[in-house]
PDB file of N, CA, C and O in Angstrom:
ATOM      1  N   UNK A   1      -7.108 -33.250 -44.846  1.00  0.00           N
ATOM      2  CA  UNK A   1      -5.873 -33.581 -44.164  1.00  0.00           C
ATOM      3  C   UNK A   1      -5.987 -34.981 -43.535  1.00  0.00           C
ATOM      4  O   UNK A   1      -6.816 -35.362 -42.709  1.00  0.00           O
ATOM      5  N   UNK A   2      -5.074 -35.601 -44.048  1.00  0.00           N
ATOM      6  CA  UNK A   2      -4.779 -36.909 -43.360  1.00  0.00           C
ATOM      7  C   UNK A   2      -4.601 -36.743 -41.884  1.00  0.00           C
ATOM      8  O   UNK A   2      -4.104 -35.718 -41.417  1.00  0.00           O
ATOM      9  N   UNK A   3      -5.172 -38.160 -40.845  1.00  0.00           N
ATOM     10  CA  UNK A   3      -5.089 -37.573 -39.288  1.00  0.00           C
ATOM     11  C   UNK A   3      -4.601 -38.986 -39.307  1.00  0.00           C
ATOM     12  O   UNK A   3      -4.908 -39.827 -40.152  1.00  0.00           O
ATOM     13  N   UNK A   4      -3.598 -39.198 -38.011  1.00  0.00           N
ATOM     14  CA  UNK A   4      -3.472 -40.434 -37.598  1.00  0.00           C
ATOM     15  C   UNK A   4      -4.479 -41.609 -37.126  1.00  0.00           C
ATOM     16  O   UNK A   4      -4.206 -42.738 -36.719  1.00  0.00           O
ATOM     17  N   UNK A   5      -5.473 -41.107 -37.273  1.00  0.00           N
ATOM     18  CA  UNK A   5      -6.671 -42.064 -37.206  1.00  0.00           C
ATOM     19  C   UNK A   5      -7.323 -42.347 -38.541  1.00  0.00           C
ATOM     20  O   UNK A   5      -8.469 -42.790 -38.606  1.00  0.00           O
ATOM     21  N   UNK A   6      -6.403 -42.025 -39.868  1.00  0.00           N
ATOM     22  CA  UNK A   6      -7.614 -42.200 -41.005  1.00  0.00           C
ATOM     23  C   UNK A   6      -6.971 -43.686 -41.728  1.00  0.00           C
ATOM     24  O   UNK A   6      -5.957 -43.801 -42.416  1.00  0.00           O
ATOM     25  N   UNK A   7      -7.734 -44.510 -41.395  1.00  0.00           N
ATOM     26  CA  UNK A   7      -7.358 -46.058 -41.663  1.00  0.00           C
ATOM     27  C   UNK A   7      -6.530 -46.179 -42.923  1.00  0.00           C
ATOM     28  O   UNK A   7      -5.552 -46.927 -42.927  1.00  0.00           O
ATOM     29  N   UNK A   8      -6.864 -45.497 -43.967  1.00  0.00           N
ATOM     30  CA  UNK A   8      -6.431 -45.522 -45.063  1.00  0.00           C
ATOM     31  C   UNK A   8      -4.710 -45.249 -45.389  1.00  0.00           C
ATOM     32  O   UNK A   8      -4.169 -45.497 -46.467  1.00  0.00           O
ATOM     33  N   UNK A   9      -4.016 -44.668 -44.142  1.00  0.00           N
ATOM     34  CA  UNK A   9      -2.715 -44.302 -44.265  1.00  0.00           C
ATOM     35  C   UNK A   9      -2.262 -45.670 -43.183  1.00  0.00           C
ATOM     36  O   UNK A   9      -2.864 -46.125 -42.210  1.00  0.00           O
ATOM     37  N   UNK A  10      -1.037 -46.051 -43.776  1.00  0.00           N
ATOM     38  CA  UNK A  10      -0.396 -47.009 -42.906  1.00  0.00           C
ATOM     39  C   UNK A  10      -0.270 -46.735 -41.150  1.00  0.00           C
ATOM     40  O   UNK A  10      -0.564 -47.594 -40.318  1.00  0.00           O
ATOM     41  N   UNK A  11       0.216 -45.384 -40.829  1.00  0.00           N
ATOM     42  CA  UNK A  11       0.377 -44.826 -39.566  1.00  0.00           C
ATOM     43  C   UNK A  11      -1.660 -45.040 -38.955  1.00  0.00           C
ATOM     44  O   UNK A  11      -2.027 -45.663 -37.959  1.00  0.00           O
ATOM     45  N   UNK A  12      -2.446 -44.395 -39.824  1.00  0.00           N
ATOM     46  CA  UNK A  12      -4.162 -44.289 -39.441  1.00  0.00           C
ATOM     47  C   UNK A  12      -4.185 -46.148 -39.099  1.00  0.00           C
ATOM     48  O   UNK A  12      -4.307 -46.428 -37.907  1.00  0.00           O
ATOM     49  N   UNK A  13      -4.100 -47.044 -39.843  1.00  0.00           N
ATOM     50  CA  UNK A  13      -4.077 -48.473 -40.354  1.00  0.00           C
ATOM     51  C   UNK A  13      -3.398 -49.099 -38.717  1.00  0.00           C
ATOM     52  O   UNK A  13      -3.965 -49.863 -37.936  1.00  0.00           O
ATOM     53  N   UNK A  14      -2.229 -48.557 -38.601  1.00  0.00           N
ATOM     54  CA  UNK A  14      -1.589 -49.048 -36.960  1.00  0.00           C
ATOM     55  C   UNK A  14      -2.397 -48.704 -35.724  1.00  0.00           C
ATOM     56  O   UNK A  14      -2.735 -49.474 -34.825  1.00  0.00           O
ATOM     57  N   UNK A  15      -2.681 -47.225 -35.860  1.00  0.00           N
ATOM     58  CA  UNK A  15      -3.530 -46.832 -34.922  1.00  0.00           C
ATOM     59  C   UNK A  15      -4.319 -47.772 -34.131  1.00  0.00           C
ATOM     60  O   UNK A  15      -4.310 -48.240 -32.993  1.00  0.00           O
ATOM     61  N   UNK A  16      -5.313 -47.894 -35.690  1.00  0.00           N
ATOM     62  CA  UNK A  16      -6.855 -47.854 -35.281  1.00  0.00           C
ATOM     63  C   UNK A  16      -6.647 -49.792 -35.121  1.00  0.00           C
ATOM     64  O   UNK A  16      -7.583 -50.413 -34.617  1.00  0.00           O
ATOM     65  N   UNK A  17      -5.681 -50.377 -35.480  1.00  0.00           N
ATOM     66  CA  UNK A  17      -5.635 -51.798 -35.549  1.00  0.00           C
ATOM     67  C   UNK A  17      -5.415 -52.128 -33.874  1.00  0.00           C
ATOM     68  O   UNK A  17      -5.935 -53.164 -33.461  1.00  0.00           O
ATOM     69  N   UNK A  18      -4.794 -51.427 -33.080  1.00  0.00           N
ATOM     70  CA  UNK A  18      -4.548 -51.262 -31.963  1.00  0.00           C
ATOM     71  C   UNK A  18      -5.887 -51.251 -31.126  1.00  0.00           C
ATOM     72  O   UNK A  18      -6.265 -52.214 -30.458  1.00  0.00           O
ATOM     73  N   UNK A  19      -6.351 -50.426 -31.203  1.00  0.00           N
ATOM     74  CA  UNK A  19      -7.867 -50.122 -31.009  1.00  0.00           C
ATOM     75  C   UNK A  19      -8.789 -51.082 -31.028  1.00  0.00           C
ATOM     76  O   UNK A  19      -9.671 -51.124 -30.170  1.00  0.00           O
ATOM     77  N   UNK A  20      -8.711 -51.802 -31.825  1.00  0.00           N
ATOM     78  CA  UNK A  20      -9.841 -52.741 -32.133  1.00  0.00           C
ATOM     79  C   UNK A  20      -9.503 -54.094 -32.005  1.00  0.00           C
ATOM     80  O   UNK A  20     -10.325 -54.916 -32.410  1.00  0.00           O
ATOM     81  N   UNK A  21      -8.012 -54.639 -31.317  1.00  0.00           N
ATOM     82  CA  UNK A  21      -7.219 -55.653 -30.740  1.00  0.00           C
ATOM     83  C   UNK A  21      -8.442 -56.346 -29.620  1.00  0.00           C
ATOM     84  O   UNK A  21      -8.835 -57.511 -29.690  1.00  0.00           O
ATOM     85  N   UNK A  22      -8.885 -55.381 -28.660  1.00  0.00           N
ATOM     86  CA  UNK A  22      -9.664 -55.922 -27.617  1.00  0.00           C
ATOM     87  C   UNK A  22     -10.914 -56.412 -27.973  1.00  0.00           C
ATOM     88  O   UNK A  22     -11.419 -57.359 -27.370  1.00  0.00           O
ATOM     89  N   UNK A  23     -11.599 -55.700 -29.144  1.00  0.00           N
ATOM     90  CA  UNK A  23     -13.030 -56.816 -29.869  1.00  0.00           C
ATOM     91  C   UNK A  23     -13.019 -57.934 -30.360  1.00  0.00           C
ATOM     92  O   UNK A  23     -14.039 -58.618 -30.429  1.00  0.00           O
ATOM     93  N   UNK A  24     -11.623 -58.400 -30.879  1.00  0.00           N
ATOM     94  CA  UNK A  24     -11.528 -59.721 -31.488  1.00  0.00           C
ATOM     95  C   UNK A  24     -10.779 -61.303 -31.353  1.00  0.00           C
ATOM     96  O   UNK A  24      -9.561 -61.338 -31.177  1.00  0.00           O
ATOM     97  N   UNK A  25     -11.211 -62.011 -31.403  1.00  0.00           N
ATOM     98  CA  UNK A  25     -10.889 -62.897 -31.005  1.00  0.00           C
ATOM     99  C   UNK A  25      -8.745 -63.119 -31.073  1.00  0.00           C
ATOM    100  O   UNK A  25      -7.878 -63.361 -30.233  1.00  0.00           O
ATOM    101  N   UNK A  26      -8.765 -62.865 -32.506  1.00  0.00           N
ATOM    102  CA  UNK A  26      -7.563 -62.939 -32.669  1.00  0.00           C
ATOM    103  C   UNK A  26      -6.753 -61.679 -33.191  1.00  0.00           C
ATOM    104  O   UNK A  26      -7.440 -60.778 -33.672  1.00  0.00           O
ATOM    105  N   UNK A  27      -5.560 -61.527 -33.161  1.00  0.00           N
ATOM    106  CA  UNK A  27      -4.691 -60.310 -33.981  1.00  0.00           C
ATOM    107  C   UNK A  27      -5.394 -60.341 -35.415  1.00  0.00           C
ATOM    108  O   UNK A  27      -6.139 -59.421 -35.754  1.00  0.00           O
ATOM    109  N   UNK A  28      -5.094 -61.578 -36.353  1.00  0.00           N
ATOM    110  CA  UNK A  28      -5.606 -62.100 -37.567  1.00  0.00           C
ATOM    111  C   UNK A  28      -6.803 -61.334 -37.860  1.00  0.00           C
ATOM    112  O   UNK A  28      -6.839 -60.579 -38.831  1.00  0.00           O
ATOM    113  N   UNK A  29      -7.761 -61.484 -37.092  1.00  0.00           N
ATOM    114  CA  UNK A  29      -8.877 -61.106 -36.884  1.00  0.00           C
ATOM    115  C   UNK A  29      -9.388 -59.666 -37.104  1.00  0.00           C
ATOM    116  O   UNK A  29     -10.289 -59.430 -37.909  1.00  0.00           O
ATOM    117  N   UNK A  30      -8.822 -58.765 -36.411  1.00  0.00           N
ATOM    118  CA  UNK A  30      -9.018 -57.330 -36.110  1.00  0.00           C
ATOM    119  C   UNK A  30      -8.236 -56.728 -37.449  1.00  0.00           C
ATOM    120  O   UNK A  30      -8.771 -55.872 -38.153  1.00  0.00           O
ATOM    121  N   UNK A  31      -6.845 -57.293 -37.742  1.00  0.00           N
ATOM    122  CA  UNK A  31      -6.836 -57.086 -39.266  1.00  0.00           C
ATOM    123  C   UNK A  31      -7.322 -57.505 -40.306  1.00  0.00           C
ATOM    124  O   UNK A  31      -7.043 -56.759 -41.245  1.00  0.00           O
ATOM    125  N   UNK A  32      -7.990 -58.450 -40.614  1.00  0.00           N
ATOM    126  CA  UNK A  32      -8.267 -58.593 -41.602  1.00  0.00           C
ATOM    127  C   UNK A  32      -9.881 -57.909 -41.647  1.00  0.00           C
ATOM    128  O   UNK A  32     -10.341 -57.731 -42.775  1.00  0.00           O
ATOM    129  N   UNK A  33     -10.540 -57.617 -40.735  1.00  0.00           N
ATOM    130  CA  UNK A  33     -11.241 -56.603 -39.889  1.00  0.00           C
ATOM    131  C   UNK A  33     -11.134 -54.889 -40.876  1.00  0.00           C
ATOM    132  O   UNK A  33     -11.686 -54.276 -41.789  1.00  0.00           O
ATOM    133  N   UNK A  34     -10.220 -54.801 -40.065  1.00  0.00           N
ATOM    134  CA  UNK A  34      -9.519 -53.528 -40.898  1.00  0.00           C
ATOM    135  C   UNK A  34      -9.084 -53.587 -41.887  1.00  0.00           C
ATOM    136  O   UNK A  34      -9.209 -52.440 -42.316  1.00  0.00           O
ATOM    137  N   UNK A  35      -8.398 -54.434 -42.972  1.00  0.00           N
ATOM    138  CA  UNK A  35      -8.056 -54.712 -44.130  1.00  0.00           C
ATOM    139  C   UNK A  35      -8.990 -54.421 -45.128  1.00  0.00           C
ATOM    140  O   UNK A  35      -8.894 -53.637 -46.072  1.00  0.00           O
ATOM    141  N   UNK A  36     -10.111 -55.320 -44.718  1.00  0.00           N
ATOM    142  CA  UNK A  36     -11.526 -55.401 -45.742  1.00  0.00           C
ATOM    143  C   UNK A  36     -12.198 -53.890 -45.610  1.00  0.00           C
ATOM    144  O   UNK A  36     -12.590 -53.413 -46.675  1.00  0.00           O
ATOM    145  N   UNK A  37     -12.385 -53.022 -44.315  1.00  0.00           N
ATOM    146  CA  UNK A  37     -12.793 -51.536 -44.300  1.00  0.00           C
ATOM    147  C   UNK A  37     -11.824 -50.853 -45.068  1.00  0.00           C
ATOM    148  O   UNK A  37     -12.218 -50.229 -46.053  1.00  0.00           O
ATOM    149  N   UNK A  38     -10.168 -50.871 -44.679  1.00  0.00           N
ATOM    150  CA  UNK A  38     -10.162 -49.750 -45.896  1.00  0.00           C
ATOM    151  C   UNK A  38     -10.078 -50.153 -47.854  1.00  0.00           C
ATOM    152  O   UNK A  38      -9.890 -49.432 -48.834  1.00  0.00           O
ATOM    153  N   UNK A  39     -10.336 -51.694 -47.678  1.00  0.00           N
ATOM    154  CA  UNK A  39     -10.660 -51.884 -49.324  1.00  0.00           C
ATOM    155  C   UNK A  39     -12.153 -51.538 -49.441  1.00  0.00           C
ATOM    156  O   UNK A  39     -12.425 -51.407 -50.635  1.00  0.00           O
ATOM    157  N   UNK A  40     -13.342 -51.319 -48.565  1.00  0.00           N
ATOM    158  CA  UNK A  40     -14.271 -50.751 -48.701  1.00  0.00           C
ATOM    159  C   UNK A  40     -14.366 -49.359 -49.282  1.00  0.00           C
ATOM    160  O   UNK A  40     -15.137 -49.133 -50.214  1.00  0.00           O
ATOM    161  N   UNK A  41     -13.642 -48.469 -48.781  1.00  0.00           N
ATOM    162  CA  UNK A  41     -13.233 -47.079 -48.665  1.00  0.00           C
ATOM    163  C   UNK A  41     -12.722 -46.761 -49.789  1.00  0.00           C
ATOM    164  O   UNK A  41     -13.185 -45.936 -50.576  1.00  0.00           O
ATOM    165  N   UNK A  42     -11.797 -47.366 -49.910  1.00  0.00           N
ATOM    166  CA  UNK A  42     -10.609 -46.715 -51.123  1.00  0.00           C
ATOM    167  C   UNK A  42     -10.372 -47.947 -52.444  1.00  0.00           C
ATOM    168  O   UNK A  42      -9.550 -47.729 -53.334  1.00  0.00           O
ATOM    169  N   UNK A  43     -11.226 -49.258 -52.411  1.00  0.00           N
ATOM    170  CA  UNK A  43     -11.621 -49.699 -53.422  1.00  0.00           C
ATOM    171  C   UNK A  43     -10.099 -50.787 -53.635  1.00  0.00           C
ATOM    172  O   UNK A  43      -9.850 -51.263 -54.743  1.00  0.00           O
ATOM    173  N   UNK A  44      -9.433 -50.988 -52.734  1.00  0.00           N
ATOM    174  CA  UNK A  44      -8.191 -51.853 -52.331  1.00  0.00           C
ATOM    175  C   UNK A  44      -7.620 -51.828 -51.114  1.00  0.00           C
ATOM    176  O   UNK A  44      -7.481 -50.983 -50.230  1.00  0.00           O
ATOM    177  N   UNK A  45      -7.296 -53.046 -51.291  1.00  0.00           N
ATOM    178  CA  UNK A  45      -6.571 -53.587 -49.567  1.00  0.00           C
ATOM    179  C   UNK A  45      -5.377 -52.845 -49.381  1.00  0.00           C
ATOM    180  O   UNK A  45      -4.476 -52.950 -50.213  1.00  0.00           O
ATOM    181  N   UNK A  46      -5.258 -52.099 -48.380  1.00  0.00           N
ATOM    182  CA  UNK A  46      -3.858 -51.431 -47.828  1.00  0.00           C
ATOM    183  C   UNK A  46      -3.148 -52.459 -47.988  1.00  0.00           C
ATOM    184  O   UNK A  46      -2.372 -52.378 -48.940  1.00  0.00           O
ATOM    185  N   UNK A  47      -3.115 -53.797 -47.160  1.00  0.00           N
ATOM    186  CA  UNK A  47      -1.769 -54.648 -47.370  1.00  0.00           C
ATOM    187  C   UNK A  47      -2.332 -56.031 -47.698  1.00  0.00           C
ATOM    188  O   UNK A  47      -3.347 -56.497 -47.180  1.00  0.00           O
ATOM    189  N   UNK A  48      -1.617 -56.602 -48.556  1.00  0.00           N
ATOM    190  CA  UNK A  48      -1.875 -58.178 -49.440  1.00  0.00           C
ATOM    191  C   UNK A  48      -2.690 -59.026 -48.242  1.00  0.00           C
ATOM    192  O   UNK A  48      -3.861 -59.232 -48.560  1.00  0.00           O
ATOM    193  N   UNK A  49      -2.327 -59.537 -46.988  1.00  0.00           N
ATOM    194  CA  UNK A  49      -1.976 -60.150 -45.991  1.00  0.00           C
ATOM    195  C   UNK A  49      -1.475 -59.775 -45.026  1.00  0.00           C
ATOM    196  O   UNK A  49      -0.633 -58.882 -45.113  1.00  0.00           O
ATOM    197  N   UNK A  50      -1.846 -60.369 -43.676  1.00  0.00           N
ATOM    198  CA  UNK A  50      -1.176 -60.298 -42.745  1.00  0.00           C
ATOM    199  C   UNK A  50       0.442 -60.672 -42.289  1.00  0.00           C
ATOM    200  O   UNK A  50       1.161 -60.078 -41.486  1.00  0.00           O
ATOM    201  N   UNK A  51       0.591 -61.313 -42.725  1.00  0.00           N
ATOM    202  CA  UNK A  51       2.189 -61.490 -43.082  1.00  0.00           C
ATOM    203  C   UNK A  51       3.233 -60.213 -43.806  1.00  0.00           C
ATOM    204  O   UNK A  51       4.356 -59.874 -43.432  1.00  0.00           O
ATOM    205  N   UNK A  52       2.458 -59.701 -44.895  1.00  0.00           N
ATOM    206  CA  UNK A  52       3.017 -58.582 -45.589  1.00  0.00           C
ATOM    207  C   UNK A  52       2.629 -57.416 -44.303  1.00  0.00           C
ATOM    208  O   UNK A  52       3.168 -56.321 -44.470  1.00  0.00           O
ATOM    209  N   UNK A  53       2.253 -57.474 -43.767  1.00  0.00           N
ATOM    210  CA  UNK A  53       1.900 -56.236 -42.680  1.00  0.00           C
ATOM    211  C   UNK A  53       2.782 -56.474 -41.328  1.00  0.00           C
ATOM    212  O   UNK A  53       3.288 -55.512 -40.751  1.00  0.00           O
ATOM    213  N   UNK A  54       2.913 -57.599 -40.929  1.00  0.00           N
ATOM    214  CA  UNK A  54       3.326 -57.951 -40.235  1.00  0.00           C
ATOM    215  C   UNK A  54       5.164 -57.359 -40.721  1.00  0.00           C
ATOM    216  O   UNK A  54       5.675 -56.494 -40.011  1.00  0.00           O
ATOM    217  N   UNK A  55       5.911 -57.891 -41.851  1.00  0.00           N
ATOM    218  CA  UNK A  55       6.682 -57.547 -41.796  1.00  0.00           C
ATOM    219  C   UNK A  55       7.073 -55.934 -42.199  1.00  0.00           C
ATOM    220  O   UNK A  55       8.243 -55.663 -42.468  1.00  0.00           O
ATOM    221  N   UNK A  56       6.087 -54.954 -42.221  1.00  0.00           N
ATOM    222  CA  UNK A  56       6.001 -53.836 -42.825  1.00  0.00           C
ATOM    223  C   UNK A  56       6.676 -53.205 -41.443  1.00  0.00           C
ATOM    224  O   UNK A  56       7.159 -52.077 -41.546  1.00  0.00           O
ATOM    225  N   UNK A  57       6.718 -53.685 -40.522  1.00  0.00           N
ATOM    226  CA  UNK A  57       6.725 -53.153 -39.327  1.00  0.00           C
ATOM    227  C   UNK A  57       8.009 -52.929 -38.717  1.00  0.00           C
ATOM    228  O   UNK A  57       8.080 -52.431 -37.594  1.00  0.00           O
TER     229      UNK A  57
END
């Protein structure tokens, strides 16, 4: 079962991007952070860019 914390779902992806805002220097940062983990995981980037995420919103 998918949980709102599983990076791999857009809703998990908002979460946990939230979360990890305060470790990094920049927004940019903490996503592309998270971007590269769930292309680790699932073998592709949830979203192209930050821009494409940005307007997903």
């Amino acid at each position: 079962m998918k949980t709102s914390k599983d990076i791999t779902t857009p809703i998990g992806f908002f979460n946990t991007y939230f979360d990890l805002l305060p470790q990094y220097k920049t927004n940019k940062d903490a996503f592309d952070y998270l971007n590269t983990q769930v292309e680790y995981i699932t073998g592709r980037k949830l979203f192209k860019n930050y821009e494409q995420w940005q307007n997903s919103q």
